[in-house]
SEDRENBA-586530 format. One record per atom (N, C-alpha, C): x, y, z negated; residue in one letter. Coordinates in steps of 0.05 Angstrom, whole numbers, plus 5000, padded with zeros to 4 digits. Atoms other than C-alpha are relative to their C-alpha. Example, Ala and Ser with C-alpha at 12.3 -4.5 7.8 and 13.67 -1.06 7.14 Angstrom:
<rs>
501849765000A 524649104844A 501850245000A 498449765001S 527349794857S 498550224986S 
</rs>
This chain:
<rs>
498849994974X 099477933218X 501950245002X 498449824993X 105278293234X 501650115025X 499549984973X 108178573292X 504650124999X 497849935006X 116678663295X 502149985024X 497449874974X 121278953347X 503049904978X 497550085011X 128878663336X 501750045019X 497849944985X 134578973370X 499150025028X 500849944978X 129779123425X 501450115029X 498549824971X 133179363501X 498350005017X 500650034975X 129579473561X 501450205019X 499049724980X 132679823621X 498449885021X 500550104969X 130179833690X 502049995020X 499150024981X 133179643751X 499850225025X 500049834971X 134180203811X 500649915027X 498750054974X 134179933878X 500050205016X 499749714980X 135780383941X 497849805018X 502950024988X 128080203968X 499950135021X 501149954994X 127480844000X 501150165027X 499549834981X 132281014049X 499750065027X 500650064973X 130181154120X 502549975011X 497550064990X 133980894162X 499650145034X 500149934964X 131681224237X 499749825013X 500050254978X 129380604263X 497550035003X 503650055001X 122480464295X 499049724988X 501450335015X 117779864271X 501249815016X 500050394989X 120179304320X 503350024985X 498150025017X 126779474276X 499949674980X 500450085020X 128178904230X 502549994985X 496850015023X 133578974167X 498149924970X 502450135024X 131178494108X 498249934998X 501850044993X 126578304134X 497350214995X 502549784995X 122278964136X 499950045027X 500350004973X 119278944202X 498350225002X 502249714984X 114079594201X 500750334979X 499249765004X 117880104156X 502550215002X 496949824999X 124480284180X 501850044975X 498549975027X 126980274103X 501649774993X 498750265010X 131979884074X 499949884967X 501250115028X 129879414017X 502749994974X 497849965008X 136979373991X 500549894971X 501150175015X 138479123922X 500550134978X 499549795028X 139879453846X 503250055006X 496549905000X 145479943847X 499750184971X 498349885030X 144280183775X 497049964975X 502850145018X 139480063708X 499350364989X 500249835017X 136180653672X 498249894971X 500150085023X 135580553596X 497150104981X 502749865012X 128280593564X 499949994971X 499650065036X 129880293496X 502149914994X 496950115006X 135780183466X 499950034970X 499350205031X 136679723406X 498750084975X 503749895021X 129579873372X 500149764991X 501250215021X 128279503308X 498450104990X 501349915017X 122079653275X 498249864990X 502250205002X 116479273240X 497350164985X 502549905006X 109479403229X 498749754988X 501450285007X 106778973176X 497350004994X 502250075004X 099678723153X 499350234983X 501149815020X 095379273121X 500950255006X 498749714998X 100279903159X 499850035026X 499749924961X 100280373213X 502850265000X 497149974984X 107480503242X 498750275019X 500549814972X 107181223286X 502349955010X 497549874989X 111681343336X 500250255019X 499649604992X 113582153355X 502149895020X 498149994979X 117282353409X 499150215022X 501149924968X 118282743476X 498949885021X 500450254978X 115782453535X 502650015016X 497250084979X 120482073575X 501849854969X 498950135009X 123181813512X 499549714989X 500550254989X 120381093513X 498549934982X 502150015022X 114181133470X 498449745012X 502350154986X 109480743523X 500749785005X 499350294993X 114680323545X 499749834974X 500350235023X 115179963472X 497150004992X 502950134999X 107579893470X 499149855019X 500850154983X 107479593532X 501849755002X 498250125002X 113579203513X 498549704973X 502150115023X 108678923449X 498649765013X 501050154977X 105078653506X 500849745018X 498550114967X 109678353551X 498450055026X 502049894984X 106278803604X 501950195016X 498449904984X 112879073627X 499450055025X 498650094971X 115279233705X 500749755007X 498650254992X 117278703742X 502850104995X 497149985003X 123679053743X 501850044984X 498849945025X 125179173674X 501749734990X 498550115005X 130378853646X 499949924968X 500850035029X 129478613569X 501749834990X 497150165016X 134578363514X 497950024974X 501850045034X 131578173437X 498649955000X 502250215002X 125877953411X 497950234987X 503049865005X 118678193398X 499349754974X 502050165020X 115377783339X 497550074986X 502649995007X 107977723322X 499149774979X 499550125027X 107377423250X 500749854995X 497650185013X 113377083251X 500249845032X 499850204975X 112676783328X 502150175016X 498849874979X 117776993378X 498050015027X 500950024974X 114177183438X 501550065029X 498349914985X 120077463478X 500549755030X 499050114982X 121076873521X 496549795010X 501750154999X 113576613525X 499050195040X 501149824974X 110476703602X 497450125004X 501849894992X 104976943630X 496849884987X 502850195014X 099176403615X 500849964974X 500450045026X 101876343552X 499650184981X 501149815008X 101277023533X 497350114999X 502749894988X 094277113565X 498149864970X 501650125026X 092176623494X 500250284983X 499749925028X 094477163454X 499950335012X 501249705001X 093277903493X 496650064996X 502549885005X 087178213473X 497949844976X 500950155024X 085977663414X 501550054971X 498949925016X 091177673370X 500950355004X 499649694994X 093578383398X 498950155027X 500849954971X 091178883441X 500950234998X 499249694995X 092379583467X 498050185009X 500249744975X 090380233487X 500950175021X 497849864992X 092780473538X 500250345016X 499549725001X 095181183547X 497250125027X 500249854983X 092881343622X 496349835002X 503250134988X 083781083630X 500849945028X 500549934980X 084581253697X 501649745013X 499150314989X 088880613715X 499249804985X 501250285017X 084880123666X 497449965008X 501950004998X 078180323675X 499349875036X 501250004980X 074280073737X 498550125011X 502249835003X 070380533767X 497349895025X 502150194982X 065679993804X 498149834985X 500550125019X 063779763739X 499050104976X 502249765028X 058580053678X 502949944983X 497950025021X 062780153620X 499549814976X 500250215017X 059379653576X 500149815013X 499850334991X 060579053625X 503950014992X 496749985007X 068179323614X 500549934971X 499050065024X 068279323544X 499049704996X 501450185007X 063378703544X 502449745008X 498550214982X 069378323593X 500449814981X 498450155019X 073378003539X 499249804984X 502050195015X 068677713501X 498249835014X 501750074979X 065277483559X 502249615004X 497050114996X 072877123570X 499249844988X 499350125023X 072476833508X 498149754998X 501550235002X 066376353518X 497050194996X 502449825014X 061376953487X 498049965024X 501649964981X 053776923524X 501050275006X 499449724993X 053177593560X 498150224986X 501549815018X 047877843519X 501450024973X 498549975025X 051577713459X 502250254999X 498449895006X 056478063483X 500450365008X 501749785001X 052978623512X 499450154982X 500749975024X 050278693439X 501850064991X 497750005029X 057078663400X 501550255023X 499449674976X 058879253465X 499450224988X 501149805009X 053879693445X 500550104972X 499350055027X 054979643373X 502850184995X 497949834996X 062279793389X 500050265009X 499949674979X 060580393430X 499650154980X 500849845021X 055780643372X 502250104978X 499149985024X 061080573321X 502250225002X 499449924994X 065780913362X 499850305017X 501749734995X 060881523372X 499450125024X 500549874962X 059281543445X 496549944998X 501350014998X 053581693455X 497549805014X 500850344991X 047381193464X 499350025032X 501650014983X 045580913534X 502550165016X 498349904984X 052381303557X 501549665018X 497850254993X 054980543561X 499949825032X 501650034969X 050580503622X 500950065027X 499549714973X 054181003672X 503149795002X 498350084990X 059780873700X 502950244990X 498549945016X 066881053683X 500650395003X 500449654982X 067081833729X 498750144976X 502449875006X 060182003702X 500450034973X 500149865031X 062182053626X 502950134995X 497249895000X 068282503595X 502049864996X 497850135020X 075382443584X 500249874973X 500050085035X 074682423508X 498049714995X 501150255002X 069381823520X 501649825014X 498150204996X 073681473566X 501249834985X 496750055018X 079581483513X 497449824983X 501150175017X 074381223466X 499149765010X 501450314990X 071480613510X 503049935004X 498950234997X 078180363517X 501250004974X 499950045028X 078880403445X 498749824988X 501950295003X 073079953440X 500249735020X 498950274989X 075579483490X 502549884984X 497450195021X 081979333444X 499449964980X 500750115019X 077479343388X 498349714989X 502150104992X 072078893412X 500749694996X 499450295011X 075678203400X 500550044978X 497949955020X 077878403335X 503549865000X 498650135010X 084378333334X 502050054976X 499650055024X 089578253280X 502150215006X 497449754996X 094778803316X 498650205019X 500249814987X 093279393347X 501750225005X 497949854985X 097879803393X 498150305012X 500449744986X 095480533413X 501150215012X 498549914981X 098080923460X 498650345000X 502049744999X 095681663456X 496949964992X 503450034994X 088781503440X 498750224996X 501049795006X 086782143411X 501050385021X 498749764973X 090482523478X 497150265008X 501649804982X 083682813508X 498350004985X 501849945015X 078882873449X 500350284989X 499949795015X 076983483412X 501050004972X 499250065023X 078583643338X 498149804982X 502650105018X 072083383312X 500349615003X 499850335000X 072682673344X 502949905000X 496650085006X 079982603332X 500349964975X 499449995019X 078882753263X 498149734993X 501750185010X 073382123268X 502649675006X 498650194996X 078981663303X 501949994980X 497749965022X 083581793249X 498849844981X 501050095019X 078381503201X 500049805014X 501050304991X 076980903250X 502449815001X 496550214997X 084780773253X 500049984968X 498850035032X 085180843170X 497949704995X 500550255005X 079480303169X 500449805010X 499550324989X 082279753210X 502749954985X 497550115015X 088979863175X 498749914967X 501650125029X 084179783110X 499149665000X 500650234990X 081579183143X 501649775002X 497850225005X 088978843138X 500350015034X 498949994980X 090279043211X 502950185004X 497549854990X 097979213237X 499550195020X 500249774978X 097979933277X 502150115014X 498049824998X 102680133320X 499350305014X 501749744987X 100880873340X 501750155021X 497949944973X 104181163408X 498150344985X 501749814996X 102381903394X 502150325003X 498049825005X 105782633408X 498550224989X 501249775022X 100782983357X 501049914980X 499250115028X 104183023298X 498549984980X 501949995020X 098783203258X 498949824997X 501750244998X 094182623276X 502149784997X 497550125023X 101182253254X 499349904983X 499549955026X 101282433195X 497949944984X 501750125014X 094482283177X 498749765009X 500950314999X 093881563206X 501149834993X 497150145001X 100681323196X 500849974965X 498649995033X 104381063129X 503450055012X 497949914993X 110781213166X 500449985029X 500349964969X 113481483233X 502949935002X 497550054995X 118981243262X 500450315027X 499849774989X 122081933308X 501849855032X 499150104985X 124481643379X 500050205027X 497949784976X 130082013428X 500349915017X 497650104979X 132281733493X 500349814989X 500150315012X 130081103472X 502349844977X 497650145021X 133481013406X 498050184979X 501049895026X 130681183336X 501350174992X 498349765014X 133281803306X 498649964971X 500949955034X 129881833235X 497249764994X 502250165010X 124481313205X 499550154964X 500349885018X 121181693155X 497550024989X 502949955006X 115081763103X 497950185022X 501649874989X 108881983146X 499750294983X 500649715019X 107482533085X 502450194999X 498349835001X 114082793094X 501450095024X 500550054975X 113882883174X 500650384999X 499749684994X 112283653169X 501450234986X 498249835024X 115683953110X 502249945001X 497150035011X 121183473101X 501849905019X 498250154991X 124483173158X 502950024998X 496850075006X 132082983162X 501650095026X 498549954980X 133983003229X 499650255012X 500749684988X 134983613266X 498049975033X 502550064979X 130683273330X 497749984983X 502549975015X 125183153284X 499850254991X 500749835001X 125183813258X 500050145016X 501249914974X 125084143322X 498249955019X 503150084996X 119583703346X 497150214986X 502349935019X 116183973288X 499050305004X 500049814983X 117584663303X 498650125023X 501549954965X 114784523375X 497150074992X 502650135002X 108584283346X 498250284985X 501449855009X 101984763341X 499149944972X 501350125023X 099684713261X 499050204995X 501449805009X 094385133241X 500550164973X 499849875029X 095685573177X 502950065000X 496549914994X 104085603206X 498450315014X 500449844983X 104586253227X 501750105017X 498450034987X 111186193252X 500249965033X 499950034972X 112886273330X 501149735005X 498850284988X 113685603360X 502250005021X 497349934987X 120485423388X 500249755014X 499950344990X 121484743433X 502149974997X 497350115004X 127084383430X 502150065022X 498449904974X 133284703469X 500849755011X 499950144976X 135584563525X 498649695005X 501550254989X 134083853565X 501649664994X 497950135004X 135183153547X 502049915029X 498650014975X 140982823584X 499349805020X 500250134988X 140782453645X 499149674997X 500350345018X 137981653634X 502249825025X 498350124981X 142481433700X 503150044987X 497450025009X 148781713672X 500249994974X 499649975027X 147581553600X 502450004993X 496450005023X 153881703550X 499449754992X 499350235014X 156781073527X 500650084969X 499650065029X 159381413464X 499150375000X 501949785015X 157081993410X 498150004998X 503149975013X 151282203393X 498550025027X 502049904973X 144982233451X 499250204994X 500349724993X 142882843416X 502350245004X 497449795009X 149683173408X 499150325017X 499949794990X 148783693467X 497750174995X 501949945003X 141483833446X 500550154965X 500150065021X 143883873372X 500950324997X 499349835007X 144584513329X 501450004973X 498249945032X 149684303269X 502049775017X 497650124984X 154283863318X 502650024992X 497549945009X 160683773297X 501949795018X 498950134975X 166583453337X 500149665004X 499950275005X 165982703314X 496949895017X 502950014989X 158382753344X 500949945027X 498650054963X 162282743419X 501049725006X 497650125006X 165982263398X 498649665000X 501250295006X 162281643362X 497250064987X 503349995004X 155181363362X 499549984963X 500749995035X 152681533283X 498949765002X 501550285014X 150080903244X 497550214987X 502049915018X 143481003210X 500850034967X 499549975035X 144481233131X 496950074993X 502949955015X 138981203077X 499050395001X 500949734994X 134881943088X 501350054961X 498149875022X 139082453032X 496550034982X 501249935012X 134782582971X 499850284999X 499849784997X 132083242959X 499250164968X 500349975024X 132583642892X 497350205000X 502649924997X 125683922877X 500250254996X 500349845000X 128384492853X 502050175026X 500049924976X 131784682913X 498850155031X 502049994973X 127184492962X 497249984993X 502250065005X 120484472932X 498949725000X 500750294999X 120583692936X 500749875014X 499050174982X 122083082971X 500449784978X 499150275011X 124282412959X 502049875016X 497050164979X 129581892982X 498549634988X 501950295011X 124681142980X 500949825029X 498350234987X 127980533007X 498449865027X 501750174976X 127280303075X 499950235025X 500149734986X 127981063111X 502550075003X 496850014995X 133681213146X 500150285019X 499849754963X 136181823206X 503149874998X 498050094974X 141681693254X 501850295002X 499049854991X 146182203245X 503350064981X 496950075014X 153682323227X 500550134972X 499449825023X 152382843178X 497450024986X 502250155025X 146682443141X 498050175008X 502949835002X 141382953171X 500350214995X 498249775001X 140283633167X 502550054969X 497749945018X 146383923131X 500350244982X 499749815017X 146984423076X 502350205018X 497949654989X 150285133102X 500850074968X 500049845023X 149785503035X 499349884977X 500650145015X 149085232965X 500050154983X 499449775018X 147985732909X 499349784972X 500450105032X 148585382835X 499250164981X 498249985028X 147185712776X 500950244987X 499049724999X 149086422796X 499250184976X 500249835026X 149186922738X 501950265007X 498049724984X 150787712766X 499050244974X 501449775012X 150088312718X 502050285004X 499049704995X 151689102722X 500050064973X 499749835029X 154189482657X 498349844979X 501950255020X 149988862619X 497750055000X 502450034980X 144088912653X 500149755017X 500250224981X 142688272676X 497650015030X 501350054978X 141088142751X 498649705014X 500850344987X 140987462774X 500149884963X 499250055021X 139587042717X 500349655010X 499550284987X 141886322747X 497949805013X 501550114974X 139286222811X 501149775012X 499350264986X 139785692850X 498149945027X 501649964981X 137585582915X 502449835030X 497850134976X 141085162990X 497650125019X 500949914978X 139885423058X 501249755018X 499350154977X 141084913119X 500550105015X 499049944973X 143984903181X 497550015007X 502549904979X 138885193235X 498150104983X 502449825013X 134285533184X 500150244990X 500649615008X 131286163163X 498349994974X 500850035022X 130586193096X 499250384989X 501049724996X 126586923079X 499850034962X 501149925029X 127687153003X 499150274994X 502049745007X 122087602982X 500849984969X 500549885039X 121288032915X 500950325009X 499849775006X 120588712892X 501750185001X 496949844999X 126089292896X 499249994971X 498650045022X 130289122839X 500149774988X 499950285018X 129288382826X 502149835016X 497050194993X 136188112859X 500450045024X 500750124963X 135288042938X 502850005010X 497749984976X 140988422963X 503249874981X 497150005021X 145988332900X 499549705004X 498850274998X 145187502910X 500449985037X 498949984973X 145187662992X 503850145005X 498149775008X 151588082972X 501549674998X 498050195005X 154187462939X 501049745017X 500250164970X 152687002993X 501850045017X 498349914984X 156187453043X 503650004990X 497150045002X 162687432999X 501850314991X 499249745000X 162788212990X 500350074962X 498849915030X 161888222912X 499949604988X 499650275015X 163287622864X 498249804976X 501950105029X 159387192808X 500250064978X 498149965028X 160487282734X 500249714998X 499450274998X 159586512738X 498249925011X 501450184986X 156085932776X 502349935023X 497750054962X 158485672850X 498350065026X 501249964983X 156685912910X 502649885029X 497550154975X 159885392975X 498250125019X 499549964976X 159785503048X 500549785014X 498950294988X 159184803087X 501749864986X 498550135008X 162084553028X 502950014973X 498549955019X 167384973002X 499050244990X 500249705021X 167085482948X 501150265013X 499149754995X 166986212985X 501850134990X 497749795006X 171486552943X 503249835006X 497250174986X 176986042969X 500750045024X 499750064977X 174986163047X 501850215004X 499249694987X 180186713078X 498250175004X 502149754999X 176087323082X 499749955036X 500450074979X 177387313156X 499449815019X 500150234992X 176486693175X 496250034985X 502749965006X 169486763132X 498350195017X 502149844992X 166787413162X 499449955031X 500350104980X 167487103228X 498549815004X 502950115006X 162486583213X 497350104993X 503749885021X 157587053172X 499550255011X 499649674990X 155487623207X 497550084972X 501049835026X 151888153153X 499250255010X 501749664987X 146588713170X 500150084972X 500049865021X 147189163112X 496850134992X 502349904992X 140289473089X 499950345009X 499749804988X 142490203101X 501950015028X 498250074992X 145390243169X 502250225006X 498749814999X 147590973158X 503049954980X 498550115014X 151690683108X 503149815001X 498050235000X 155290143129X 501250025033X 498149824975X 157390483204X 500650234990X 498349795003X 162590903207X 499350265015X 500749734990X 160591673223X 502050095026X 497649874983X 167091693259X 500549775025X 500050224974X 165391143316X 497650065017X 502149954980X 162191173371X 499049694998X 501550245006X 156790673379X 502049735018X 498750104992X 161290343429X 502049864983X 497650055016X 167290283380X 498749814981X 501850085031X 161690123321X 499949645015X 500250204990X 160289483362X 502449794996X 497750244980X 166989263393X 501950014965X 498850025022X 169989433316X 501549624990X 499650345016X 169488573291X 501249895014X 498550174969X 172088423364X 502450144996X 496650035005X 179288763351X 499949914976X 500550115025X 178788583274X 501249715012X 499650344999X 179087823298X 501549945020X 497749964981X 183388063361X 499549835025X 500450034979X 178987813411X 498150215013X 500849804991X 177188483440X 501949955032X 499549894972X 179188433514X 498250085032X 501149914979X 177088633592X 496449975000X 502750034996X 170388263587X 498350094979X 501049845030X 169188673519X 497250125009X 501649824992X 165989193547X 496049875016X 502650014994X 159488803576X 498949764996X 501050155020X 159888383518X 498150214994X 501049845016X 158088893479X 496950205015X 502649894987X 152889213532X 497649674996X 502350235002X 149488503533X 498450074969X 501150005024X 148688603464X 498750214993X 501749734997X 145889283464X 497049845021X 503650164991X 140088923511X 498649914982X 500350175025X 139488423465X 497450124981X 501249865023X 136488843413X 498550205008X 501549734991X 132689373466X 500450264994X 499249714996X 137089913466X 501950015027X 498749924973X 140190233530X 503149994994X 497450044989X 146990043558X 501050115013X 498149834981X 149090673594X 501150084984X 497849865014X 154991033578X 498950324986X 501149855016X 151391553554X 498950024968X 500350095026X 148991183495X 501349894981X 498750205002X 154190763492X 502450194978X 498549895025X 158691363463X 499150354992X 501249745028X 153591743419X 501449954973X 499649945027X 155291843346X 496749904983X 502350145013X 151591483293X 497250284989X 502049775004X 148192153270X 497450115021X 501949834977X 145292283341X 498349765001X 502750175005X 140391633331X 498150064980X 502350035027X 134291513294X 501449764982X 499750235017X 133591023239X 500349775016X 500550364983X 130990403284X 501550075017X 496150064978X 136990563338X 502449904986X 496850035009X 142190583290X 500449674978X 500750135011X 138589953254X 501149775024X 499450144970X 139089633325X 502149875010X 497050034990X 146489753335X 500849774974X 498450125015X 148189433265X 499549755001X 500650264992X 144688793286X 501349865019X 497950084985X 147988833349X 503149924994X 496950025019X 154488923307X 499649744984X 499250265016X 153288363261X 500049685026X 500750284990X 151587883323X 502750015026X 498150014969X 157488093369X 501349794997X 499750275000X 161587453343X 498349774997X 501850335013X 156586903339X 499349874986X 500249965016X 155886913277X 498649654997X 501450175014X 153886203239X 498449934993X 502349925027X 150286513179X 499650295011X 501149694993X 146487183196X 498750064963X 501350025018X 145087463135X 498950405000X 502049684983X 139288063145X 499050074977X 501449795016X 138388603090X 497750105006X 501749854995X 132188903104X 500850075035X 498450024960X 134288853181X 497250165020X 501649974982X 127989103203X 497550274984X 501249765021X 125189603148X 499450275021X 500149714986X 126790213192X 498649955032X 500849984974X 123789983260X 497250004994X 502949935002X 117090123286X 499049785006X 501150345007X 111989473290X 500849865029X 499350194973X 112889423363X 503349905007X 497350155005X 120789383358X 501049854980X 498650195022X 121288973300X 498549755009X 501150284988X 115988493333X 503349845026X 498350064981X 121788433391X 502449954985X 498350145018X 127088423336X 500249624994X 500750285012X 124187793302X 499449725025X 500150164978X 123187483370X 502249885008X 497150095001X 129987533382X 501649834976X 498950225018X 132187253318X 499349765000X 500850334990X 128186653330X 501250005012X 498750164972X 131686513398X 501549954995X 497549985009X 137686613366X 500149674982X 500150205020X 135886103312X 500049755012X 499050244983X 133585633366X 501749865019X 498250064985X 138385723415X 503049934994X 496949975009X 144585843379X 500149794984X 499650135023X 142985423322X 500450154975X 499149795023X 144186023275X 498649904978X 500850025024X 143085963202X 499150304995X 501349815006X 139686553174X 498750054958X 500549965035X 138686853097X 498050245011X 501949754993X 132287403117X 498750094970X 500949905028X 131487923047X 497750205016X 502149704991X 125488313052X 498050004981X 501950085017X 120288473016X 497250015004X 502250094989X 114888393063X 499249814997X 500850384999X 112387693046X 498350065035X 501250094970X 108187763117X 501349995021X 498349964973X 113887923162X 502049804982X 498750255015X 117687303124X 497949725006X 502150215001X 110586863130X 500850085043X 499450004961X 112587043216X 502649885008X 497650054986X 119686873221X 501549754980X 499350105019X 121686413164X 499249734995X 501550294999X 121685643158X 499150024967X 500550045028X 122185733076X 500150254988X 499049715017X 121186323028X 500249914973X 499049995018X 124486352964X 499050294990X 501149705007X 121086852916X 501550034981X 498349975025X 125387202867X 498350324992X 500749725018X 122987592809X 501149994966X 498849985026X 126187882754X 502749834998X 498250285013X 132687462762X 500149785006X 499850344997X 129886822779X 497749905028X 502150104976X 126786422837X 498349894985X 502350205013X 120586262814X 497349835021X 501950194981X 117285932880X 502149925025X 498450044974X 121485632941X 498549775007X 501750214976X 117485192991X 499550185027X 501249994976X 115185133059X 499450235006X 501649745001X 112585833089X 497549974992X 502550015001X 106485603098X 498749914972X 500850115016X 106085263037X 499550214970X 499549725019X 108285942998X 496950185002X 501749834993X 103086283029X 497349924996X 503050064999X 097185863033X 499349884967X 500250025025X 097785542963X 502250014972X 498050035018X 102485922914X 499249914979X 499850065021X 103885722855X 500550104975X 499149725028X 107486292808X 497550234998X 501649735009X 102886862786X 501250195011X 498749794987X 107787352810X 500050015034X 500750034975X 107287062885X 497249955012X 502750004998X 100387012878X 499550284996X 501149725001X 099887742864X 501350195017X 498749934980X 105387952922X 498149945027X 501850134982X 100287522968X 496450255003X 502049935004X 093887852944X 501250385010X 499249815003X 097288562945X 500350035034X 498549904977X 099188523016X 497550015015X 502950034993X 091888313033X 498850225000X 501849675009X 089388993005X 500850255015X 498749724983X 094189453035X 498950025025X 
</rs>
């Protein structure tokens, strides 16, 4: 049995229902004679799904992610034909090979809760609460011709299997918890067996313990040769019920992708910001939600992208025209620590998903023949924070160096969105890349006031004018240092370390930098201002979209701020994955003994 959405639409209808009109009841307009309102008729549709194809076949369970409000419930209830009256529907639904799209009411009533059934999200509008909970689950079967003891029996049975406690089936729907609720109407869609199963949050109000049992009860019905479709906005419980999730925006698919590659690998930049959102135990990373809000569903855009304004690698064709789906990009293992590209997986986006920023091939750097880098290789993406740890003296700042554009390769390639750095104009580059240096006595000028030190990149690029000045104080906030004129024109000498560390952050972020790329950016501050540092760089990351290269050689203040760390030692990356994945199970001996080392201190 299979279950298959085809160019799916539903919108609803908006009528103007609700406007008073200042009349009393012996009023009549439309024949409303006792509420003064006028019934009036549709003056516009809002769009719940738009042009969903997906199929869930015999033996699999289909997730589908998302925010709410993006039309998760509606296409489970759409499975159904259990719509609104007022919903509007275009395409076809098929249930192993039948169109049901145009079948009515009694003729559906053969085939809900036999061939398919649901859970549905909210108890509190399904349940009866005038009614034990085993005559509820018992109903169906009751329907069906079943005695009532029989079916009483094959109730309880269900209840047991589904771990509610015995003799709870007795009480009524109030008197037992949420988490049992969710589970009795789990056993009412189970209870006919049928051949499809639709879920709708089911695992919303359970704990970890019985979530982690529904997960097993959804893997054996899909064992069983049952179709799943799973409504859920835990990714985790995803990921381990699901053989693939389809990712759904503002009622439209953005990415259909392996379930196993959900948290590490996604494509789209909505799916990875989902992911982001999402609490996972053993991340230690600060959770970021997805900026800003989606858009309006009354005035949907006819053309570009629906995430465009939400999006953090946007480019001007995204405004413009709606992307086609392309096969999800492969991923080189040594790059990214893994991935795949397996037929049938697609994202929705113009620039094939996220997009490469930085691309280092190959690199090969040495001093007086002393080799430093010995051909690295390594890609950073748009919107990420890629954190390379290692030792002083095993490469960090001399391939951050090369990155930035300040010294050169002896050979390899190092691009930039594409093109080879040593091609971009210098100016035209450093205006994309801002660069914290790791000394910042160093790299400010003794002979500037902190003021000047700031507004320096703003004449440089020759947009230094009137509203300069509280640019540059914003940016002094920014980073929790004072914006009076007092401070504003000290001399780099009259700071400490972590002030003058402060300003050069501020300095690298006064244009908007692209790529941030952070030497030891945080070495010299004390725990409580570098905690507020790294806070800020997140926001930055999420809000701005910033790309980010973070050298340090903290691996634990890298395992806080960092989606990936790249370990380099001696020359060579010898581990790049996931943070979490770095941290909780390395792999090199040398990052296994950086790990253990930091433990002790």
């Amino acid at each position: 049995m299979s279950l298959i959405f085809k160019n799916l639409n539903v919108k609803y209808g908006i009528s103007d229902i609700s406007v008073d009109t200042g009349m009393d009841d012996s009023t009549c307009i439309d024949g409303d004679t006792d509420t003064g309102t006028v019934t009036g008729a549709t003056i516009g549709t809002i769009t719940a799904l738009d042009n969903i194809s997906l199929e869930i076949n015999k033996g699999e369970c289909v997730a589908v992610v998302g925010e709410s409000g993006s039309g998760k419930s509606t296409l489970s209830l759409a499975s159904m034909k259990l719509l609104a009256p007022n919903a509007l529907v275009s395409g076809q639904i098929f249930l192993d090979g039948m169109d049901i799209s145009n079948l009515n009411d009694k003729e559906m009533e053969k085939i809900r809760w036999n061939k398919i059934s649901i859970v549905f999200q909210n108890y509190g509008d399904v349940l009866n609460p005038v009614h034990r909970v085993i005559d509820q689950v018992a109903e169906p079967l009751i329907k069906n011709g079943e005695s009532s003891s029989a079916a009483q029996s094959k109730s309880r049975e269900m209840l047991d299997y589904l771990k509610i406690k015995k003799d709870r089936g007795n009480l009524y729907p109030h008197q037992i918890s949420a988490g049992e609720r969710q589970r009795v109407l789990m056993a009412m869609a189970l209870i006919t067996d049928p051949d499809i199963l639709v879920m709708d949050e089911p695992a919303a109000s359970v704990d970890a313990i019985t979530k982690s049992y529904l997960a097993v009860v959804i893997k054996q019905q899909v064992d069983a040769g049952k179709s799943v479709l799973l409504i859920t906005h835990d990714l985790s419980f995803a990921t381990h019920c699901s053989d693939h999730i389809a990712v759904l925006y503002f009622g439209r698919i953005l990415e259909l992708l392996p379930s196993r590659e959900l948290l590490d690998a996604p494509r789209h930049p909505y799916t990875r910001a989902l992911v982001r959102s999402f609490p996972i135990i053993g991340r230690a990373k600060d959770l970021a939600g997805v900026r800003g809000v989606p858009p309006s569903q009354i005035s949907r855009a006819t053309q570009g992208c629906i995430f465009q304004q939400r999006c953090t690698q946007s480019i001007d064709i995204c405004s413009k025209l709606q992307p086609q789906a392309t096969s999800r990009g492969s991923m080189k293992s040594e790059d990214h620590g893994g991935g795949s590209n397996e037929d049938g997986y697609y994202v929705v986006c113009h620039r094939g998903g996220i997009a490469t920023m930085i691309s280092v091939k190959n690199i090969l750097k040495s001093y007086e023949n002393i080799e430093v880098l010995k051909g690295v290789s390594l890609v950073l993406e748009e919107g990420e924070i890629l954190a390379l740890v290692g030792e002083t003296g095993s490469g960090k700042t001399t391939l951050a160096y090369l990155v930035a554009g300040t010294i050169e390769p002896d050979s390899g390639e190092i691009n930039f969105r594409g093109r080879d750095v040593g091609n971009i104009d210098r100016k035209e580059f450093s205006r994309m890349v801002g660069l914290i240096y790791q000394s910042p006595r160093d790299s400010i000028s003794h002979r500037f006031t902190i003021f000047e030190a700031i507004a320096e990149p703003l004449r440089i690029h020759g947009l230094f004018d009137d509203g300069s000045a509280k640019r540059i104080k914003n940016a002094l906030k920014e980073v929790q240092l004072p914006d009076e004129d007092y401070f504003i024109q000290k001399y780099p000498h009259e700071l400490s370390g972590g002030e003058l560390q402060r300003v050069a952050i501020a300095r690298a972020l006064i244009l908007e930098p692209d790529l941030l790329i952070a030497d030891e950016s945080t070495s010299f501050l004390d725990p409580s201002v570098q905690a507020k540092i790294l806070k800020l760089l997140l926001d930055l990351q999420n809000e701005r979209g910033i790309s980010m290269l973070f050298v340090t050689h903290d691996i634990g203040v890298a395992r806080k701020v960092s989606d990936r760390i790249a370990v380099l030692h001696d020359g060579n990356i010898v581990e790049n994955a996931p943070s979490h994945c770095v941290i909780e199970n390395p792999q090199h001996p040398y990052t296994k003994l950086l790990i253990e080392t930091v433990k002790r201190v």
